[in-house]
C-alpha positions as CSV (number, residue, x, y, z in Angstrom):
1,X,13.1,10.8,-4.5
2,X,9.3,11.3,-5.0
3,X,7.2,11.0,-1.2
4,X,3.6,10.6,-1.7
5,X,0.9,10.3,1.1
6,X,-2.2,7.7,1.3
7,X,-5.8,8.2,3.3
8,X,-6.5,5.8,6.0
9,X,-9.7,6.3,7.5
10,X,-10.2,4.4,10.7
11,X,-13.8,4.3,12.2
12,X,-13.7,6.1,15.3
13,X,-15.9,5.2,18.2
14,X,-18.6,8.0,19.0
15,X,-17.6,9.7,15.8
16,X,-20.1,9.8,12.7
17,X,-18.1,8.2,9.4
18,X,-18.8,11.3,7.9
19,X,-17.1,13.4,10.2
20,X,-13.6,11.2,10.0
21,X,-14.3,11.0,6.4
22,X,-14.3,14.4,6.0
23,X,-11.1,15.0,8.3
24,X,-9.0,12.7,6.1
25,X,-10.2,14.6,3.2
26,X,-8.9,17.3,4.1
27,X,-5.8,15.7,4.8
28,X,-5.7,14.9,1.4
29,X,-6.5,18.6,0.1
30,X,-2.7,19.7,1.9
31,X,-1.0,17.3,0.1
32,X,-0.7,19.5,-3.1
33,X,0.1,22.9,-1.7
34,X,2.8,21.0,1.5
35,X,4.7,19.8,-1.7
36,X,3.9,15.9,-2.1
37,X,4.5,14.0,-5.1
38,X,1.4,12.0,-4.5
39,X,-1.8,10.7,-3.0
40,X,-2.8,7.2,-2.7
41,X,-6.2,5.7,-1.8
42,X,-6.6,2.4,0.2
43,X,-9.6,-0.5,-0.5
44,X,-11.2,-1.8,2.5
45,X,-14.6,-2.9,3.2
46,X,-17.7,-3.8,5.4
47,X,-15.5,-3.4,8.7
48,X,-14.7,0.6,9.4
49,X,-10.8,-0.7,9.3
50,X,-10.4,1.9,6.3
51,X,-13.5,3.6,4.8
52,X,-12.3,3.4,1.6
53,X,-14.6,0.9,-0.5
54,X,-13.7,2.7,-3.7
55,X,-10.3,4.1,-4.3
56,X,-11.1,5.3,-7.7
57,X,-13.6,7.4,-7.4
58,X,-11.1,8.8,-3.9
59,X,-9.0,9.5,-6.6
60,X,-11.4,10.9,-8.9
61,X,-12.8,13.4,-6.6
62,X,-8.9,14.7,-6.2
63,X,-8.5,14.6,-9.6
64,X,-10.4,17.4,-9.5
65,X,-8.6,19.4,-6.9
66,X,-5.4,19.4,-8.0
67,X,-3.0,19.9,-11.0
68,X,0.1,18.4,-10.0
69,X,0.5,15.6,-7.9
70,X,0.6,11.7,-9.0
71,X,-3.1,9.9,-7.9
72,X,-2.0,6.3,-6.9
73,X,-3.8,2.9,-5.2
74,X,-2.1,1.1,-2.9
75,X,-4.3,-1.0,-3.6
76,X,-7.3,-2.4,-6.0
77,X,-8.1,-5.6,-4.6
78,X,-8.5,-7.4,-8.0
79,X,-10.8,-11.0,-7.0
80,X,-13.6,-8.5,-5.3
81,X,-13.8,-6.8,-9.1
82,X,-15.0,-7.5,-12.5
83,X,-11.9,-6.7,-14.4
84,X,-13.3,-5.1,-17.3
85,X,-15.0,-2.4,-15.2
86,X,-11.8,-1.2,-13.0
87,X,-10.2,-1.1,-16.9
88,X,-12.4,1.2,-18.1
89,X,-12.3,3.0,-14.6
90,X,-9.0,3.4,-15.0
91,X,-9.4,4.6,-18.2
92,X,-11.3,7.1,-16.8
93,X,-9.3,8.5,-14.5
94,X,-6.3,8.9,-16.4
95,X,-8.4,11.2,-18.5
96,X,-9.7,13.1,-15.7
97,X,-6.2,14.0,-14.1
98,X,-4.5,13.9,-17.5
99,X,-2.6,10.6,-16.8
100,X,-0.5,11.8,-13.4
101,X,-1.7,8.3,-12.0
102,X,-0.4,4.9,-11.5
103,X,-2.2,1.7,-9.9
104,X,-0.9,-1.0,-7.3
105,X,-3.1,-4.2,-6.8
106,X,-3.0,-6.9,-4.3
107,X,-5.3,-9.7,-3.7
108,X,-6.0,-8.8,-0.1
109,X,-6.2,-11.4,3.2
110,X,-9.4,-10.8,5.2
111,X,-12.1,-13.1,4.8
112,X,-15.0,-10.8,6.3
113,X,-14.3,-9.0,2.7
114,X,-14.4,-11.8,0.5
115,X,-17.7,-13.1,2.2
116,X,-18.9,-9.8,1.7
117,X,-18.6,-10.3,-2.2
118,X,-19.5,-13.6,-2.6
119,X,-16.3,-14.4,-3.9
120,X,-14.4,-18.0,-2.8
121,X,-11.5,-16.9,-0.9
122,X,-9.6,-20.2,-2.3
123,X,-9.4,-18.5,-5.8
124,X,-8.1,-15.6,-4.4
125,X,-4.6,-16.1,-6.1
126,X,-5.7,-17.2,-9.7
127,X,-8.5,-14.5,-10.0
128,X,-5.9,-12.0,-9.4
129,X,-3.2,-13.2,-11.4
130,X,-6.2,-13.7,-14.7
131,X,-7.7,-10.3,-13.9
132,X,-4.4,-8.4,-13.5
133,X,-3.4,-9.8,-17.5
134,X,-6.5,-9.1,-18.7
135,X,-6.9,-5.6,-17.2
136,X,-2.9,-5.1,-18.8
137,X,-4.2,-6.3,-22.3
138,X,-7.6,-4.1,-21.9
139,X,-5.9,-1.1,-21.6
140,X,-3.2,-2.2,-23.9
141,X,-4.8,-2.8,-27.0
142,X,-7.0,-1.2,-29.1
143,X,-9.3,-4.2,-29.4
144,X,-9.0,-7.2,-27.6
145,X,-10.5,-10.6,-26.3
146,X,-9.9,-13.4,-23.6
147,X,-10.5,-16.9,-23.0
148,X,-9.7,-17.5,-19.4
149,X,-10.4,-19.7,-16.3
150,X,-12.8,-16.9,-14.9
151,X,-13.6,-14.6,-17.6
152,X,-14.6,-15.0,-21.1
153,X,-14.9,-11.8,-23.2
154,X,-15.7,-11.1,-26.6
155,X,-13.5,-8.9,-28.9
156,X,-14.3,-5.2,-27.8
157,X,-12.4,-2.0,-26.8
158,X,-12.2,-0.2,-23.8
159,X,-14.0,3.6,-24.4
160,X,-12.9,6.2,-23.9
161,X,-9.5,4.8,-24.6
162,X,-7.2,6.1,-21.7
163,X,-4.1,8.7,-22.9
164,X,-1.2,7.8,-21.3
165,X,-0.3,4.0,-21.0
166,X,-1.0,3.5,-17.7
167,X,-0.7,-0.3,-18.0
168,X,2.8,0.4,-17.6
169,X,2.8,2.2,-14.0
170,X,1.1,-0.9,-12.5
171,X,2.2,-2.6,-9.3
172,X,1.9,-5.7,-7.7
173,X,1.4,-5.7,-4.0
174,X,2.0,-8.3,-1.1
175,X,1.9,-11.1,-3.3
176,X,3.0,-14.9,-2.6
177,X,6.0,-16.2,-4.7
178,X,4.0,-17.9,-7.6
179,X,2.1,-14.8,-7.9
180,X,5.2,-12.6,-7.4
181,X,6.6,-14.5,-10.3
182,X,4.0,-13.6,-12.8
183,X,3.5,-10.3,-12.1
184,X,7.8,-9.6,-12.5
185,X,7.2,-11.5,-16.0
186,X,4.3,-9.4,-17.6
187,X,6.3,-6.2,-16.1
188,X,4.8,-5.0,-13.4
189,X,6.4,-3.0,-10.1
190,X,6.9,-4.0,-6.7
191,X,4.7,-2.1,-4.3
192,X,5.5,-2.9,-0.5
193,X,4.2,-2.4,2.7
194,X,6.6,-1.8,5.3
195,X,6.2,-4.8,8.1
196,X,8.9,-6.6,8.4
197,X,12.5,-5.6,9.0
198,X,14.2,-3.3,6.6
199,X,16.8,-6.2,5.0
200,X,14.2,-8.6,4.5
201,X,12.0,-6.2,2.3
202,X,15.0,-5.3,0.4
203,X,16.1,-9.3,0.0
204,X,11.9,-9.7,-1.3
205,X,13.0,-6.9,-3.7
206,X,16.2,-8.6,-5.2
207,X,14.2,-11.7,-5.6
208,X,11.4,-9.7,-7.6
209,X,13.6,-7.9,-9.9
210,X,15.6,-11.3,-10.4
211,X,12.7,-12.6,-11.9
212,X,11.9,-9.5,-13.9
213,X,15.3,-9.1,-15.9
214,X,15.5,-13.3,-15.9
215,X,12.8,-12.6,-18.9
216,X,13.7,-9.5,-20.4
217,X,12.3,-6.3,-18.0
218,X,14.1,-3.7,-17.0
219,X,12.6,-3.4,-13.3
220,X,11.0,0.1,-11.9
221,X,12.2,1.1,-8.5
222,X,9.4,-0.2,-6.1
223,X,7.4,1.8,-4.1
224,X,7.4,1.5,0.0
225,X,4.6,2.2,1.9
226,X,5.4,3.5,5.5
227,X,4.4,5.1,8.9
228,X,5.6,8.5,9.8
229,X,5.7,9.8,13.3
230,X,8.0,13.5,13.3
231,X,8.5,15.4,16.2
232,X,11.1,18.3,17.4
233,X,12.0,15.4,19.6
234,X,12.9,11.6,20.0
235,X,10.5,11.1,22.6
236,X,7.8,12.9,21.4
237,X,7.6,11.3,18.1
238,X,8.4,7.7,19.6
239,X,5.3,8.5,21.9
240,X,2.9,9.2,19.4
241,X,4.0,6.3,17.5
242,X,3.8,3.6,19.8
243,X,0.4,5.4,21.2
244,X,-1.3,5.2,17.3
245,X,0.5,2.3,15.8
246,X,0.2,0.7,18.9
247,X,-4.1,1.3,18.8
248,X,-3.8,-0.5,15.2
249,X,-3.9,-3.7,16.5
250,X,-7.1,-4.1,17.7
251,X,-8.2,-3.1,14.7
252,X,-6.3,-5.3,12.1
253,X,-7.3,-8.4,14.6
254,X,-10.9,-7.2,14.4
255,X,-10.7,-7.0,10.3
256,X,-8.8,-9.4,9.4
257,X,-8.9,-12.1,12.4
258,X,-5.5,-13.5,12.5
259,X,-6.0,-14.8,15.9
260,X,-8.0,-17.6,14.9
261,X,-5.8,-19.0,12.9
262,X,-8.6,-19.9,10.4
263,X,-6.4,-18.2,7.4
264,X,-4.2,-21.3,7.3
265,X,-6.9,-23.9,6.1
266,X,-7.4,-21.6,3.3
267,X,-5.9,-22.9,0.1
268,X,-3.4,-19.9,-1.0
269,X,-3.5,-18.6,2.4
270,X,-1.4,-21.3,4.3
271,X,1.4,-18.6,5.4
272,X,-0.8,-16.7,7.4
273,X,-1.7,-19.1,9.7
274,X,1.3,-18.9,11.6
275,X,0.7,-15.3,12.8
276,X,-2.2,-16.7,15.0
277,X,0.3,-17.2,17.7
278,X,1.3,-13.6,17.6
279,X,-2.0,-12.2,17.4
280,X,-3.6,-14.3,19.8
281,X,-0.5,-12.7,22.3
282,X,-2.3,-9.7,21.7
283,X,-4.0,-9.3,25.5
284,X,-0.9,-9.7,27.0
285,X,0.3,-6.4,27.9
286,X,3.9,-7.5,27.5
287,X,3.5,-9.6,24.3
288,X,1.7,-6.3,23.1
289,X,4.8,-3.7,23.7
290,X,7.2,-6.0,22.7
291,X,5.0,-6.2,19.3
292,X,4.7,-3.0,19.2
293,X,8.1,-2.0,19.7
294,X,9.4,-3.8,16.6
295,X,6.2,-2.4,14.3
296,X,7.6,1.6,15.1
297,X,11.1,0.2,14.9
298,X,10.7,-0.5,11.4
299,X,8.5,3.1,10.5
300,X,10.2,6.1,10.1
301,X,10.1,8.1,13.3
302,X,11.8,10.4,15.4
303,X,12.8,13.9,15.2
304,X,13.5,15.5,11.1
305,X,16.5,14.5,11.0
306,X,16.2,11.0,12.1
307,X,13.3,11.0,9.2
308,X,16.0,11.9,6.9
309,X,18.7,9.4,7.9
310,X,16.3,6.3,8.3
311,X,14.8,7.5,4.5
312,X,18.3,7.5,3.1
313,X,18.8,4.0,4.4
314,X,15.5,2.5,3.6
315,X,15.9,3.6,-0.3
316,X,19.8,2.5,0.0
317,X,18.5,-1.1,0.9
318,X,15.4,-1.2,-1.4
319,X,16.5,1.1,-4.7
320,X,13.1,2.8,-4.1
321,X,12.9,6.3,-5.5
322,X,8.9,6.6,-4.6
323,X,7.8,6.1,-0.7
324,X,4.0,6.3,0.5
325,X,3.9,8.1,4.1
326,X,0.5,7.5,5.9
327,X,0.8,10.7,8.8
328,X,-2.9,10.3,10.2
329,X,-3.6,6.4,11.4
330,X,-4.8,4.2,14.8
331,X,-7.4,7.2,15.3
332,X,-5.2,9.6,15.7
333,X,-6.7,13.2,16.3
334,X,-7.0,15.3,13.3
335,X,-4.8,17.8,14.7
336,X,-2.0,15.8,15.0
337,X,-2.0,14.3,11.9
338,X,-1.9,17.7,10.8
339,X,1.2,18.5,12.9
340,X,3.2,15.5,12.1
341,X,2.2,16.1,8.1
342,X,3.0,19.7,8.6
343,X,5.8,19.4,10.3
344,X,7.7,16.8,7.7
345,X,6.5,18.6,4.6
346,X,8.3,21.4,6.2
347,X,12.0,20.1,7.8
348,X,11.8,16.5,5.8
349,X,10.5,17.0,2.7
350,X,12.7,19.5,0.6
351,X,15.6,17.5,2.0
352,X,14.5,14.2,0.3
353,X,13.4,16.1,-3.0
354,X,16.0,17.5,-3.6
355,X,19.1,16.8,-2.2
356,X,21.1,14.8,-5.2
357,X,22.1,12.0,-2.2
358,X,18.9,11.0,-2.3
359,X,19.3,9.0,-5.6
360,X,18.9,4.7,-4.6
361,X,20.9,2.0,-5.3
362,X,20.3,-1.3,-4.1
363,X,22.2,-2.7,-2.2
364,X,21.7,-5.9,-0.1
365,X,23.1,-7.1,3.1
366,X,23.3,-10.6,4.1
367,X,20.4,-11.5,6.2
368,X,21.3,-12.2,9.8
369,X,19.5,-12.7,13.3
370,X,15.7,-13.8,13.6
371,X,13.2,-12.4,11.5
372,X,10.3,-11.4,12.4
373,X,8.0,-13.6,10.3
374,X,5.3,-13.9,12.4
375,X,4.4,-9.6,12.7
376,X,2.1,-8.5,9.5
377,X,1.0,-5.3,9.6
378,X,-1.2,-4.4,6.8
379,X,-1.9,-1.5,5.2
């Protein structure tokens, strides 16, 4: 199984952006040489939740420092975008790292963001479903033209044309049911973000890849996107967890404004309405930790070999042979992300390479006990 890493770069308080920036940075520059299969670059905007406005050019810039590893997104938030241009950028950048790249999209939830880019949040769904087709058929074909609700485009080619195909290593993340459906149906993969318990993910999977071979795909393993907290012991690494993970909160609540509840009068955005009760729960101290507890209950934490044993079971239930570890997150210092990166390249790492256990199968359980709807957690 392939284990990648992603950059989230929290503002800190008292800290210049620069300084965090260039902390994650180098975060990044140890994934190559600790033995990673990959690097993944978030898209975020106007808040400090994750100084990462531009994923691409993240990935461009690493493009250039390394040879080996697999430059990802997780994700390109496709309404905020003209289509054609994140074509040619990716384009671009499959040249520049000689195609080791692949590309997840979502259609993101905060409406600070889509304010900030003029762009009607209520279209959020059908502007990503258009621009995610047209993008595929850009890169696709040689020459090409569209006729859509949102974009009209002449006949014309994308230059330079990209090397590798890397139309087919795209992903679809966090999207509603009518949206899952049409990305399964033009081929794309499942990226997920690890927020809800484990049997529900896998149950979103099924459903997914259902739809996929209902029309003819042959459906890629998805990729997971997780926390890591690692520690020689239990306690340690449940500490740092519910310390960091816990401080994400405030944040998410501060970007994306659940609380308020205003997300549910938002055409395509009805769902999220319901996690006001939970987030407006947040100043209670005992609401919090019970919260809290759940969110580090469904990471991977504790000591290496708990990593290893919760990692087996995750890809049992989900079939993924590609998760996304994110070691340095709720402001976390520097040095600890170091440490817990350090520590699971070194005792987790071969071990999920390499050992021939480590090769997924889905298998489903039946889905019992409450779920936790109402918890959302994004990346």
């Amino acid at each position: 199984m392939k284990i990648g890493m992603d950059l989230s770069v929290l503002a800190q308080p008292g800290r210049s952006d620069a300084a965090v920036l260039a902390e994650h940075l180098a975060l990044g520059d140890l994934a190559e040489p600790l033995g990673f299969d990959s690097l993944f670059g978030l898209e975020h905007h106007f808040t400090g939740y994750s100084m990462s406005p531009h994923p691409l050019q993240l990935l461009s810039y690493f493009a250039g420092r390394t040879k080996r590893i697999t430059l990802g997104t997780c994700v390109i938030v496709l309404p905020w975008h003209d289509p054609i241009r994140v074509a040619e950028q990716i384009a671009y950048l499959d040249l520049l790292c000689g195609g080791r790249c692949l590309f997840g999209f979502g259609r993101g939830a905060a409406s600070v963001e889509y304010a900030g880019f003029r762009v009607p949040m209520e279209e959020a769904r059908p502007r990503f479903a258009e621009s995610a087709q047209l993008i595929t058929k850009a890169l696709r074909d040689e020459e090409f033209e569209w006729d859509g609700e949102y974009f009209q485009i002449p006949k014309m080619s994308i230059r330079p044309r990209p090397m590798s195909h890397p139309e087919r290593r795209f992903y679809a993340s966090s999207v509603s049911p009518e949206s899952a459906e049409i990305m399964a149906k033009i081929g794309f993969g499942m990226m997920v973000i690890m927020q809800n318990e484990w049997v529900k993910a896998a149950a979103d999977i099924q459903k997914f890849r259902d739809i996929a071979i209902s029309v003819g795909h042959a459906p890629r393993p998805p990729i997971i996107l997780t926390n890591v907290s690692v520690a020689e012991s239990r306690d340690e690494a449940k500490d740092r967890a519910m310390q960091y993970l816990g401080a994400k909160w405030d944040s998410i609540d501060a970007h994306y404004k659940f609380s308020d509840g205003h997300l549910g009068k938002i055409k395509g955005y009805e769902s999220y309405g319901r996690m006001a009760k939970t987030y407006s729960k947040l100043k209670d101290v005992e609401a919090r930790q019970k919260m809290t507890d759940f969110y580090v209950k469904i990471q991977i934490v504790g000591t290496p070999d708990d990593c290893i044993q919760q990692l087996a079971e995750l890809q049992n239930l989900t079939g993924s042979d590609h998760m996304v570890c994110d070691f340095s997150y709720g402001g976390m210092p520097h040095e600890d992300g170091v440490l817990n990166m350090r520590l699971f390249a070194d005792r987790v790492l071969p071990v999920i390479q390499h050992d021939t256990a480590f090769k997924g199968t889905v298998n489903i359980p039946g889905l019992e006990g409450k779920q936790e709807a109402d918890v959302f957690a994004p990346a």
